[in-house]
Backbone of each chain as ProteinMPNN parsed JSONL, in Angstrom:
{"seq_chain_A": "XXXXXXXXXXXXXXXXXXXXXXXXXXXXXXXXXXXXXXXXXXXXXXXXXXXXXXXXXXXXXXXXXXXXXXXXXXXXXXXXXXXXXXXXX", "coords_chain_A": {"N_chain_A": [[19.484, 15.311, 61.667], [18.241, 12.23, 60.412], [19.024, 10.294, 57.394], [16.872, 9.358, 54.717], [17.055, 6.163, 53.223], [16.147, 5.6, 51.029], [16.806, 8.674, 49.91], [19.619, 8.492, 50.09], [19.812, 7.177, 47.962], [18.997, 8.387, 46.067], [20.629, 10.595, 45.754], [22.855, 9.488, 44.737], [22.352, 8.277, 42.434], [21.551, 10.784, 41.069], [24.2, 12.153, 40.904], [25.926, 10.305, 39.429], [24.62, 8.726, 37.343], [24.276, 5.422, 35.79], [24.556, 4.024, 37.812], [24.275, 1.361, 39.626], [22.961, 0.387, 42.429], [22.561, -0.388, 45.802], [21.433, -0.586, 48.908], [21.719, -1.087, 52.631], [19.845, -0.987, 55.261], [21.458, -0.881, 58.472], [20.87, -0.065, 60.772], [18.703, 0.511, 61.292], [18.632, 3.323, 62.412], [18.606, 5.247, 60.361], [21.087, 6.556, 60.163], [22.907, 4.499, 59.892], [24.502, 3.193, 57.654], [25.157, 0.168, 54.839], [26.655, 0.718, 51.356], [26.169, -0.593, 48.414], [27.888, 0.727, 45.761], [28.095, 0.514, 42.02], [29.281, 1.737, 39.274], [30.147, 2.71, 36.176], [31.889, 5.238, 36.118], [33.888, 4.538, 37.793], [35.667, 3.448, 36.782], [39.414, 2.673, 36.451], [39.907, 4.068, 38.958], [40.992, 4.447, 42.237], [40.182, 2.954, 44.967], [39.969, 5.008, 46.853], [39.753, 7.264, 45.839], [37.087, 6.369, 44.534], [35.452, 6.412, 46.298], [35.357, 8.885, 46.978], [34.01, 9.644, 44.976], [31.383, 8.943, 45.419], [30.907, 10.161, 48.226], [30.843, 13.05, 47.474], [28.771, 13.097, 46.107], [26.967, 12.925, 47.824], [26.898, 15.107, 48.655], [28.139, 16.604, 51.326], [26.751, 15.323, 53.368], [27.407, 13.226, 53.924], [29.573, 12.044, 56.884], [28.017, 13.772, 58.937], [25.034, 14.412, 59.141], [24.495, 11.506, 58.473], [26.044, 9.393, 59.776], [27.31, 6.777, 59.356], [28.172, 4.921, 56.558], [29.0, 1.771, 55.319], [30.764, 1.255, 52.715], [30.923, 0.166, 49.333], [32.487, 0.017, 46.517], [32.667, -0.582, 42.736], [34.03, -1.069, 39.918], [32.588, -2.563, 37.958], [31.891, -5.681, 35.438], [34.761, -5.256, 33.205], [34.445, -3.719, 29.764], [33.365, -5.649, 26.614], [35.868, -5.881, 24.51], [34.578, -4.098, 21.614], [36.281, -4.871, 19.074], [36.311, -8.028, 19.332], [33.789, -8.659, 19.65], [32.967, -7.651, 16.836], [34.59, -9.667, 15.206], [35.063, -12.152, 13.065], [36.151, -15.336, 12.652]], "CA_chain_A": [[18.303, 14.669, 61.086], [18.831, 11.128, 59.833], [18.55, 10.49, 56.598], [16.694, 7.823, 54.577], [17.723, 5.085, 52.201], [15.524, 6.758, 49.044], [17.733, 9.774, 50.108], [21.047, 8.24, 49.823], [20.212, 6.305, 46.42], [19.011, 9.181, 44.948], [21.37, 11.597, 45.831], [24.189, 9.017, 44.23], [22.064, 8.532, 40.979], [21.483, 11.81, 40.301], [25.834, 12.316, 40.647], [25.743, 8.863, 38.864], [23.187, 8.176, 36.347], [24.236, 4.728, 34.949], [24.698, 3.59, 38.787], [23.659, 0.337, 40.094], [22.82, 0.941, 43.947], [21.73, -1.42, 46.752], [21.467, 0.22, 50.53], [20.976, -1.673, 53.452], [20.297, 0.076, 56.444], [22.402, -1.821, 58.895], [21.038, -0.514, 62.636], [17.553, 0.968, 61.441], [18.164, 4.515, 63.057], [18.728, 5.859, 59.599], [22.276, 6.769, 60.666], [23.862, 3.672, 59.728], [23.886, 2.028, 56.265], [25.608, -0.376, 53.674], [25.991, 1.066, 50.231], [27.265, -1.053, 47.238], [27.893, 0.988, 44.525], [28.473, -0.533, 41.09], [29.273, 2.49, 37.895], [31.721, 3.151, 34.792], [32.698, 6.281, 36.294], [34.669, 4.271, 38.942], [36.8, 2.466, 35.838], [40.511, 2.932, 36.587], [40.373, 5.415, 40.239], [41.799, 4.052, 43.151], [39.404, 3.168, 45.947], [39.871, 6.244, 48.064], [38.682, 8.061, 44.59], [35.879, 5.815, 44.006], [34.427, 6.182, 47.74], [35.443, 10.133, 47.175], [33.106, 10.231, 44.236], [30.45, 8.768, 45.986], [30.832, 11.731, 48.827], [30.571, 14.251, 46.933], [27.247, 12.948, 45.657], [26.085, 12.986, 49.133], [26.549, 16.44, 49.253], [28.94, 17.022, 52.665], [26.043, 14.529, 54.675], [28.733, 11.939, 55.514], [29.737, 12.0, 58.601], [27.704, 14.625, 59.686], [23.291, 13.65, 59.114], [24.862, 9.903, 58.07], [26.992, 8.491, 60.718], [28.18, 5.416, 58.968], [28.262, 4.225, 55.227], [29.988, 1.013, 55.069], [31.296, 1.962, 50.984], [31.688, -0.996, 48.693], [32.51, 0.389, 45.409], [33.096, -1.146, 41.79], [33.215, -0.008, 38.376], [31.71, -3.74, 37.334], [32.695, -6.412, 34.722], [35.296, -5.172, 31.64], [33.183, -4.233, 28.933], [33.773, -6.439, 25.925], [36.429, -5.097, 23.26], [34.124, -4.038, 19.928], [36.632, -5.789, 17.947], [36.061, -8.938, 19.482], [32.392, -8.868, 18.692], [32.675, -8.331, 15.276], [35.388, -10.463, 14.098], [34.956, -13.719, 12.962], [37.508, -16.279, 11.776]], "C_chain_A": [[18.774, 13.479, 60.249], [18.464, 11.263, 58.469], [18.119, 8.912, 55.902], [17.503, 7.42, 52.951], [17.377, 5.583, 50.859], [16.579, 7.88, 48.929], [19.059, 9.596, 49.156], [20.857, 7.849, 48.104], [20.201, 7.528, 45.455], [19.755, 10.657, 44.359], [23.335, 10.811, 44.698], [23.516, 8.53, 42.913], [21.781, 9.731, 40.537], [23.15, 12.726, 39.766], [26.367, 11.265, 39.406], [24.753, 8.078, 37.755], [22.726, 6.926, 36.04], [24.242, 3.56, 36.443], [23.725, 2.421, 39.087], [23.807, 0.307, 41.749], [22.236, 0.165, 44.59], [22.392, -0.827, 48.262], [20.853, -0.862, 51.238], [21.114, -1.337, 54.551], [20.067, -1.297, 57.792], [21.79, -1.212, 60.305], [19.22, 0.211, 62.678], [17.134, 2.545, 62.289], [18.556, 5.727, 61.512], [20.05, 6.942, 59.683], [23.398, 6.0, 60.04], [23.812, 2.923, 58.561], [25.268, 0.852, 55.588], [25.105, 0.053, 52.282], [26.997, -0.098, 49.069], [27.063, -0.42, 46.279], [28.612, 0.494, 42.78], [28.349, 0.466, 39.527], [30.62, 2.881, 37.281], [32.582, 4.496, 35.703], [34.033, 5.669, 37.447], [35.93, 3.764, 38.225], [37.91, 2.807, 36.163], [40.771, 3.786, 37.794], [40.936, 3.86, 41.299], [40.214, 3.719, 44.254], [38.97, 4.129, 46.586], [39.243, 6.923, 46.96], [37.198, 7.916, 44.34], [35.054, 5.857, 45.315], [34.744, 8.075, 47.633], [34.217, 10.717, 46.408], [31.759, 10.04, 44.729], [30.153, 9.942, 47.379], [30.909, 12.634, 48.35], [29.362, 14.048, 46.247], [26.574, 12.864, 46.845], [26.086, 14.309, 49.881], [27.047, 16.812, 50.811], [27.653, 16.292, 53.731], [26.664, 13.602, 55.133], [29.586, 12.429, 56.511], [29.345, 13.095, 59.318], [26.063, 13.922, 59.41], [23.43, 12.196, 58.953], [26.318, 9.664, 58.602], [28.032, 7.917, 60.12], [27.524, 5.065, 58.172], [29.061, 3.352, 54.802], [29.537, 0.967, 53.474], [31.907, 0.382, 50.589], [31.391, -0.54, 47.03], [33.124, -0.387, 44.363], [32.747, -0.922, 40.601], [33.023, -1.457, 37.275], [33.074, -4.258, 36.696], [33.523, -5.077, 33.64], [34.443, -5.088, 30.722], [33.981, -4.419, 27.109], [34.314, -5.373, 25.069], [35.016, -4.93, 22.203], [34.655, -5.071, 19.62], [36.394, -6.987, 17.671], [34.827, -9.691, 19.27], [32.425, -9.052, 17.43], [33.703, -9.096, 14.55], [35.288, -11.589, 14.65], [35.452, -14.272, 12.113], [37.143, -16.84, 10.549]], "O_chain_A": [[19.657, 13.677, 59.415], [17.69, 12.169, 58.16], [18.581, 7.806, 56.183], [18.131, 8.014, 52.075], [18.09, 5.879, 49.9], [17.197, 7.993, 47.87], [19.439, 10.137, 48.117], [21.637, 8.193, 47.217], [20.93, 7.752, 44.488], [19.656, 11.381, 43.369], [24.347, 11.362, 44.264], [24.405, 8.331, 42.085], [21.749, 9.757, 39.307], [23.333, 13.508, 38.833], [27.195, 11.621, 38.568], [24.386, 6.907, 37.65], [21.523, 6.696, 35.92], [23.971, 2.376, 36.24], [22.524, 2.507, 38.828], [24.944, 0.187, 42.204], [21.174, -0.196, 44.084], [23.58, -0.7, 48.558], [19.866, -1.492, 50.861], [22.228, -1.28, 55.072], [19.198, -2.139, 58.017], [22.208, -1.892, 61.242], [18.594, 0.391, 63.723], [16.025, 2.922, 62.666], [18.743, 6.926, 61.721], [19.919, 8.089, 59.254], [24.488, 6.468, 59.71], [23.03, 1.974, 58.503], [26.37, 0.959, 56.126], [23.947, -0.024, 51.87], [28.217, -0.261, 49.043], [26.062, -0.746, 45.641], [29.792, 0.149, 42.721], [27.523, 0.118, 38.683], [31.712, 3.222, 37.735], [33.807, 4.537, 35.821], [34.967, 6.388, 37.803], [37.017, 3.641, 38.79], [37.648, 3.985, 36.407], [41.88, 4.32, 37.788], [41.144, 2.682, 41.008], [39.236, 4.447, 44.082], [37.793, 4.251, 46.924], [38.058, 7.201, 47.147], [36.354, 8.77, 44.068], [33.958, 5.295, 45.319], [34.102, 8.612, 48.536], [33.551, 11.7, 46.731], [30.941, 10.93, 44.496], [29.065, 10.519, 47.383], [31.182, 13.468, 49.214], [28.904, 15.07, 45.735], [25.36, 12.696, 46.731], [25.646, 14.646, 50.98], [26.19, 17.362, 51.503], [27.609, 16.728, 54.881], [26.659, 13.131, 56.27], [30.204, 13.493, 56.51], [30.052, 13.509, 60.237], [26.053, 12.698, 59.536], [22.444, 11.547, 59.304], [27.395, 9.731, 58.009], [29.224, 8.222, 60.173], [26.354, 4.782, 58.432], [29.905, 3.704, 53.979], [28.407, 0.738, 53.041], [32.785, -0.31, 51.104], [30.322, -0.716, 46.446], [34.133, -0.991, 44.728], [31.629, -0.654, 40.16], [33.262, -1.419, 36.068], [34.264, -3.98, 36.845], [32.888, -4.06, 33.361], [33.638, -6.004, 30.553], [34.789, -3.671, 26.559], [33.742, -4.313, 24.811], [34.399, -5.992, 22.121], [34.075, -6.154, 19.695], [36.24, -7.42, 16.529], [34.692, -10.852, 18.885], [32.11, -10.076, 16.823], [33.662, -9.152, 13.321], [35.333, -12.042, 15.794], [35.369, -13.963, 10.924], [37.965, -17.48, 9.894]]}, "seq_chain_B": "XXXXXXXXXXXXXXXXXXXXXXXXXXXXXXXXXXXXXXXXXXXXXXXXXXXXXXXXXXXXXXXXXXXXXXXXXXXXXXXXXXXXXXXXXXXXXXXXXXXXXXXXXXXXXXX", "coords_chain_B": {"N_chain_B": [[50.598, 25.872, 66.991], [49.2, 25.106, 64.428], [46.201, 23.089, 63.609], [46.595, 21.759, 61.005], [49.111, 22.024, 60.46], [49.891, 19.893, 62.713], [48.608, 17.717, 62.046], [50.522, 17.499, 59.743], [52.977, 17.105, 60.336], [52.43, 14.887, 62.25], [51.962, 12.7, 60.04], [54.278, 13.457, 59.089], [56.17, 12.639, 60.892], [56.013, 9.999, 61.093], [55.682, 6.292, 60.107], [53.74, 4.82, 59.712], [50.654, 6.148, 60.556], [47.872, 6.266, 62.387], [44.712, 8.168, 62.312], [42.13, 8.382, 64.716], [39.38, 7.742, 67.031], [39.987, 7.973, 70.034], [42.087, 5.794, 71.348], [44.733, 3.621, 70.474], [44.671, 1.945, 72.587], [42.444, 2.046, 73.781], [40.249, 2.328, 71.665], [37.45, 4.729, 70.75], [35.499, 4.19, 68.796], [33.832, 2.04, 66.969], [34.298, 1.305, 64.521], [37.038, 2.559, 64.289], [37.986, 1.179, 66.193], [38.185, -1.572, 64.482], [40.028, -0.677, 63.073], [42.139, -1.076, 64.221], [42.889, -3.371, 65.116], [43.351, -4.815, 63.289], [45.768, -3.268, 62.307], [47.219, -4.357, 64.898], [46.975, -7.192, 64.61], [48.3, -7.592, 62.22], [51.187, -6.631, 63.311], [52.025, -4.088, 63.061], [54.083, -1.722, 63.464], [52.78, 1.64, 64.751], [51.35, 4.531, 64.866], [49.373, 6.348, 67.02], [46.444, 9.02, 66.825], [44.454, 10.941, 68.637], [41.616, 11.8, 67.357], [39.447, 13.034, 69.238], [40.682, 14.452, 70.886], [41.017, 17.461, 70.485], [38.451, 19.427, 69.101], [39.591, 21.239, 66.369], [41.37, 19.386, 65.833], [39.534, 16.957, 64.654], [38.027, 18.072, 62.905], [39.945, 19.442, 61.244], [41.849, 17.468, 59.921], [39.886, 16.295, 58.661], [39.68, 17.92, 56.44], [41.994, 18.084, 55.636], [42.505, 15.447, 54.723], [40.108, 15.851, 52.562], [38.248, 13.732, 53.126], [35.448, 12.268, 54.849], [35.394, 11.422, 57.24], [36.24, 9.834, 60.126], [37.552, 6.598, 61.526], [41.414, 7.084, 59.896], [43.575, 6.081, 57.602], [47.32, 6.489, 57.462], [50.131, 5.521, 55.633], [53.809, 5.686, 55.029], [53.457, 8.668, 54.65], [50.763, 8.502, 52.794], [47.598, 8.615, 51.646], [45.671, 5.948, 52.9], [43.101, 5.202, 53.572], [39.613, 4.7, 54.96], [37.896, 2.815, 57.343], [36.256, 0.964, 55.905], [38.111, 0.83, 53.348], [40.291, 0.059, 54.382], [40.157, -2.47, 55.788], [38.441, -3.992, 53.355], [41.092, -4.429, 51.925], [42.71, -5.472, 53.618], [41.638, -7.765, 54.019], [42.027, -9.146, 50.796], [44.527, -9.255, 51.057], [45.921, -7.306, 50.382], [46.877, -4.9, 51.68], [48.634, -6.016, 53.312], [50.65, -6.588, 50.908], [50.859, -3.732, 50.54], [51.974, -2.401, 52.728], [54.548, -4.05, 52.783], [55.692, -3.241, 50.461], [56.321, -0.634, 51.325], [58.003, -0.726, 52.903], [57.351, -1.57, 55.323], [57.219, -3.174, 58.463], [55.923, -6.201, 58.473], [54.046, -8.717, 60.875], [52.015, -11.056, 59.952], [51.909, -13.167, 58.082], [50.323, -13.265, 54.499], [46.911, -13.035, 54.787]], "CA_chain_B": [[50.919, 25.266, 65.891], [47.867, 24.599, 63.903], [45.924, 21.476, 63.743], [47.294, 21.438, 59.701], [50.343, 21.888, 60.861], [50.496, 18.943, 63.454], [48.74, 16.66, 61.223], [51.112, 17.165, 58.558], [53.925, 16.641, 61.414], [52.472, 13.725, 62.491], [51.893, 11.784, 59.27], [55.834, 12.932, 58.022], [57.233, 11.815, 61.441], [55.343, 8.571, 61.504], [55.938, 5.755, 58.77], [52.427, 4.671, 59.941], [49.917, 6.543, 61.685], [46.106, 6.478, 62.386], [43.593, 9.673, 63.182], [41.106, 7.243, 65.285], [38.497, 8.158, 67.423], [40.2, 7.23, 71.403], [43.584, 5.427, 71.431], [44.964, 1.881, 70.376], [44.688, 1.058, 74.011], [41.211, 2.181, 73.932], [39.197, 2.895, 70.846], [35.711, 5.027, 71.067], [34.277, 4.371, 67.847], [33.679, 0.663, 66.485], [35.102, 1.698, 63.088], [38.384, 2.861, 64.5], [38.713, -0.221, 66.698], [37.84, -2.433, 63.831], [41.849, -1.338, 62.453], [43.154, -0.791, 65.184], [42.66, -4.919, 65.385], [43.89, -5.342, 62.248], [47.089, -3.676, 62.598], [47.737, -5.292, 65.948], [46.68, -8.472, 63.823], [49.862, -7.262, 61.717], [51.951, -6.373, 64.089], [52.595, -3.0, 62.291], [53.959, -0.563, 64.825], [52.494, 2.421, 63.986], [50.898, 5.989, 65.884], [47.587, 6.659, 67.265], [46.451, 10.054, 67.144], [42.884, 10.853, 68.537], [40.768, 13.703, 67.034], [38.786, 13.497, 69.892], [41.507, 15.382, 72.003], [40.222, 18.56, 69.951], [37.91, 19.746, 67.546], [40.27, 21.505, 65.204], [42.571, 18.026, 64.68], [38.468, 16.517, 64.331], [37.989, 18.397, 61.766], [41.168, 19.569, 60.238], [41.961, 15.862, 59.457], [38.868, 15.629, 57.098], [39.846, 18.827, 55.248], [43.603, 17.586, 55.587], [42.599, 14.498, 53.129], [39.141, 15.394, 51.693], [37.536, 12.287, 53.36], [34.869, 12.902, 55.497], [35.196, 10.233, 58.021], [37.251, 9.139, 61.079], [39.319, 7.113, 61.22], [42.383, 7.349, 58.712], [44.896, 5.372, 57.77], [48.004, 6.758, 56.348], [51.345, 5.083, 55.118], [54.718, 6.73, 54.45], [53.006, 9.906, 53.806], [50.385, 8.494, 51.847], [46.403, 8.178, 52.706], [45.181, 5.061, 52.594], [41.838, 5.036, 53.255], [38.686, 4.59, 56.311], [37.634, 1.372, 57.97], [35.969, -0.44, 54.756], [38.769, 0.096, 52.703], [41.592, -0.911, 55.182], [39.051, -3.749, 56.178], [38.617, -4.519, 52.343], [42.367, -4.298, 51.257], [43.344, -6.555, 54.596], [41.002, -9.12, 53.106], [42.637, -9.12, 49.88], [46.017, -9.38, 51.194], [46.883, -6.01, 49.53], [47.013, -4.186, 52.555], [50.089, -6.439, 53.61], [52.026, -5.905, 50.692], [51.674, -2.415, 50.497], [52.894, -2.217, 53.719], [55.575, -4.948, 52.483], [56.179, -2.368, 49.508], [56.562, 0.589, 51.769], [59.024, -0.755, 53.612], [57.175, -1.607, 56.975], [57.832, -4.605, 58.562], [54.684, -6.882, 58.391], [54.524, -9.641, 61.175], [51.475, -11.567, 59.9], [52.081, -13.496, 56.35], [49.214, -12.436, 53.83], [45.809, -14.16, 54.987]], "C_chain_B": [[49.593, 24.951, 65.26], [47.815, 23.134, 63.558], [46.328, 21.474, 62.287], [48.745, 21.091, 59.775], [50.547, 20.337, 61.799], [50.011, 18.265, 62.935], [49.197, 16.079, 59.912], [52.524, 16.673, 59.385], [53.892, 15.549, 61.796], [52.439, 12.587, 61.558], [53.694, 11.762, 58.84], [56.434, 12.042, 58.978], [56.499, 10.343, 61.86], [55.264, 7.861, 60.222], [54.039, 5.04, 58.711], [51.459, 4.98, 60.956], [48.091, 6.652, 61.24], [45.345, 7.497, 62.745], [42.785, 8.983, 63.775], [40.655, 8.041, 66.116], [39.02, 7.121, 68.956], [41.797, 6.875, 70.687], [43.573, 4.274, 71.175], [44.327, 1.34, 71.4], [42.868, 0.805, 74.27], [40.219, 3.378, 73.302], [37.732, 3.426, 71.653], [35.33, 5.017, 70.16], [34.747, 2.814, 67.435], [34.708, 0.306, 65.005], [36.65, 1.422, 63.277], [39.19, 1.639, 65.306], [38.941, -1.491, 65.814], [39.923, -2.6, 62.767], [42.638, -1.071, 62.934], [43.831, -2.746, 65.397], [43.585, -5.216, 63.974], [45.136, -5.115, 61.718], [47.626, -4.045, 63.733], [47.68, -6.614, 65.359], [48.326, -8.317, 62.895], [50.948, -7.208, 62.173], [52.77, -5.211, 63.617], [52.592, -2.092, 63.641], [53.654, 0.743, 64.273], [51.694, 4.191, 65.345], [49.684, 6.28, 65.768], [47.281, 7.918, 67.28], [44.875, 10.413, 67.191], [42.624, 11.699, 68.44], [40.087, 13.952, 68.088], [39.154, 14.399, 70.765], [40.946, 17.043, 71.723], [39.658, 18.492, 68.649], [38.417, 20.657, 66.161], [40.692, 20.431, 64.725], [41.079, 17.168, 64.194], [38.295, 16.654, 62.856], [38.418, 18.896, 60.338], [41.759, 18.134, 59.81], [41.004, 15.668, 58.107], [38.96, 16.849, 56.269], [41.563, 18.422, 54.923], [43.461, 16.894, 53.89], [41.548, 14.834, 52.402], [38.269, 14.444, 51.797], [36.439, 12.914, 54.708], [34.535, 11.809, 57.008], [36.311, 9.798, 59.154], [37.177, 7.89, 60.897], [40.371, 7.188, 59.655], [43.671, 7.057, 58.535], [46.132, 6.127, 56.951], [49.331, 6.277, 56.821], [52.343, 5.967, 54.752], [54.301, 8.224, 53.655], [51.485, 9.72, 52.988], [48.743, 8.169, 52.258], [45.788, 6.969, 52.545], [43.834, 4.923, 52.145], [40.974, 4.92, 54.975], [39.196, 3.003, 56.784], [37.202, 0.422, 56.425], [37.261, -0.192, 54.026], [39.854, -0.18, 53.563], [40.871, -1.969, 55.233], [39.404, -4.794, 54.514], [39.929, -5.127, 51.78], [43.234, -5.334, 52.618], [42.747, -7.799, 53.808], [41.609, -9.412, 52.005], [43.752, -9.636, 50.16], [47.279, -8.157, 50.68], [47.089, -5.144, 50.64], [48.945, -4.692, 53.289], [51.144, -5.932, 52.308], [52.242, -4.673, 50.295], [52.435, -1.895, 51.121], [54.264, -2.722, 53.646], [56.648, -3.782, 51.445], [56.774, -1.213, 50.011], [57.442, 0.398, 52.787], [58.856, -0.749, 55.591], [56.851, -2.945, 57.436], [56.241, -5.046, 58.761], [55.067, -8.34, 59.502], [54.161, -10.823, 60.638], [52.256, -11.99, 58.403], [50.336, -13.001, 56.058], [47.656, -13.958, 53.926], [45.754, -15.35, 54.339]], "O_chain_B": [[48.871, 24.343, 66.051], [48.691, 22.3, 63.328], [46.668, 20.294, 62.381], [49.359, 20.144, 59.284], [51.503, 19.659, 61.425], [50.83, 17.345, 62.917], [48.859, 15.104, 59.24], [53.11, 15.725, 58.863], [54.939, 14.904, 61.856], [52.804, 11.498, 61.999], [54.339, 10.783, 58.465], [57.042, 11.026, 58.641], [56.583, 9.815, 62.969], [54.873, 8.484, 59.234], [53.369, 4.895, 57.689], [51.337, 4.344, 62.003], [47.436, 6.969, 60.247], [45.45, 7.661, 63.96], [42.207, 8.624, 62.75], [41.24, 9.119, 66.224], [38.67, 5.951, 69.109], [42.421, 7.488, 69.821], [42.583, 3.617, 71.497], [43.528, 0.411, 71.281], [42.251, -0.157, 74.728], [39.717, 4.426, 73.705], [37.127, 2.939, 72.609], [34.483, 5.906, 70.074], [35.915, 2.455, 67.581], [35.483, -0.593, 64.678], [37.343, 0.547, 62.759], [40.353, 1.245, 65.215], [39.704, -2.379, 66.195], [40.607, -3.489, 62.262], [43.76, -0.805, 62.503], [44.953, -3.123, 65.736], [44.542, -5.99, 64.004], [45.751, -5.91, 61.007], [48.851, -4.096, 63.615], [48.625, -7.291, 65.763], [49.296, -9.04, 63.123], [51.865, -7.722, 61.532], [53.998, -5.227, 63.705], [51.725, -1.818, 64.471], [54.28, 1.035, 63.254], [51.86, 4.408, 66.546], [49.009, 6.446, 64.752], [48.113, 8.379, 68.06], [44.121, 10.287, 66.227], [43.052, 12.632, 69.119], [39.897, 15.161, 68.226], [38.361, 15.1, 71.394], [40.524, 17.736, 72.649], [39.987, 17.93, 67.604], [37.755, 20.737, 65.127], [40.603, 20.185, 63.522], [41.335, 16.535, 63.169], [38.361, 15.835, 61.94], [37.956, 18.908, 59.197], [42.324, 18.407, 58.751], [41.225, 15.148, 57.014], [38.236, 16.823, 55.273], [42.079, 18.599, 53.82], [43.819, 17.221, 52.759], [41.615, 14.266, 51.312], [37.52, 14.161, 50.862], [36.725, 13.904, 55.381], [33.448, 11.642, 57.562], [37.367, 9.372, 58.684], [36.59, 7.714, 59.83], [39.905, 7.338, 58.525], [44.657, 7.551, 59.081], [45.911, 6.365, 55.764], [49.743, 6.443, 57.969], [52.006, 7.006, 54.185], [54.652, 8.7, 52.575], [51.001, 10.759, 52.539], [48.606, 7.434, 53.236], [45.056, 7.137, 51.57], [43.389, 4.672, 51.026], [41.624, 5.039, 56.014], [40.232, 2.346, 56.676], [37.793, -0.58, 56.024], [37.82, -1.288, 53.986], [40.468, -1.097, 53.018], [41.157, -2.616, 54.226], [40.139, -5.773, 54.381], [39.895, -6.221, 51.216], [44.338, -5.829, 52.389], [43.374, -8.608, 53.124], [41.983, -10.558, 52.258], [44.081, -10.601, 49.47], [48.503, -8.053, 50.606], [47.861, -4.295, 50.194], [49.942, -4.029, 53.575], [52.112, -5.186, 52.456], [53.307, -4.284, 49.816], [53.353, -1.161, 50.753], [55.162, -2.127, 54.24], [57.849, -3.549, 51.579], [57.672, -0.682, 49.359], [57.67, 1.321, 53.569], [59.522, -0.347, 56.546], [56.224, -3.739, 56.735], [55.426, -4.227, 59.185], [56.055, -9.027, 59.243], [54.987, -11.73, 60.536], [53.016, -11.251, 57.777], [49.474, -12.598, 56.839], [47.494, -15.084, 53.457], [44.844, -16.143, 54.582]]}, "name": "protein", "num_of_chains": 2, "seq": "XXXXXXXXXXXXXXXXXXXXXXXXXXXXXXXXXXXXXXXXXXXXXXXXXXXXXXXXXXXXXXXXXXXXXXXXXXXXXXXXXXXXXXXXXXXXXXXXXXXXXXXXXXXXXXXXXXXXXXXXXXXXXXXXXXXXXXXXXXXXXXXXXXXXXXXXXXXXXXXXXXXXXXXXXXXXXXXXXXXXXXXXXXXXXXXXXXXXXXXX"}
């Protein structure tokens, strides 16, 4: 049973809370998507980590109900030192 | 021999080998052809091994690494990753010198 795009997002914000998510389903049989994911939890893992954490928020449906998830993961900009905020010369 | 067994056999005796879906010569999944291209683009000699031959190495492969996806790249032992991130990490140029790092001859220079 394919699954849809609401599916996927909300199965990787509810693993993900702070997640910034954009799906684009890439052949329209609800089989095949693009996901970019974009959260802190990804800060410092390795790729293969950061596309691991995202399967395991999909609950064992990749590669079995969801074909193909071309995975573009990133744990965003650096977020600004404190210190650098408050000090001033 | 169990399919754990021969795909821990085949990653030690291979400095680079792929789990792909068909053979170098002739991928069956789009994915798997997509780096199969990209180390022929390298000129990394490396070992094809298709899950499709049986469904234990199918599926003992994705409990092997934890990944739930054909195909699978792995380096001196080590797993790389699917199609987007080999794909990604070729783009980059990091894919060459890990290979550079790991001691496998690279033909291409880095994009």
């Amino acid at each position: 049973m394919p699954m849809d795009a609401r599916e996927i997002e909300r199965l990787i914000r509810d693993a993900l809370p702070d997640a910034q998510v954009t799906i684009r389903d890439l052949a329209g049989d609800g089989d095949h998507y693009a996901a970019t994911v974009v959260s802190e939890a990804f800060r410092g893992k390795s790729r293969v980590q950061q596309h691991q954490i995202v399967y395991q928020a999909l609950k064992g449906q990749m590669g079995g109900a969801l074909h193909a998830l071309a995975l573009q993961t990133s744990a965003g900009p650096a977020p600004e030192p404190d210190t650098a905020k408050g000090y001033v010369l | 021999m169990s399919a754990q067994q021969q795909i821990a056999d085949a990653i030690a005796s291979n400095d680079v080998v792929l789990f792909m879906k068909g053979t170098p010569q002739f991928p069956q999944c789009g994915f798997s052809g997509q780096v199969v291209q990209i180390l022929d683009y390298l000129g990394v000699p490396y070992a094809g091994v298709n899950v499709l031959a049986s469904d234990e190495m199918r599926n003992g492969i994705k409990e092997f690494s934890n990944w739930p996806t054909i195909p699978q790249l792995y380096v001196k032992g080590e797993f790389i990753g699917g199609c987007d991130i080999v794909r990604e990490m070729f783009q980059a140029g990091e894919l060459q010198s890990h290979l550079k790092q790991a001691g496998v001859a690279v033909k291409q220079p880095a994009a």
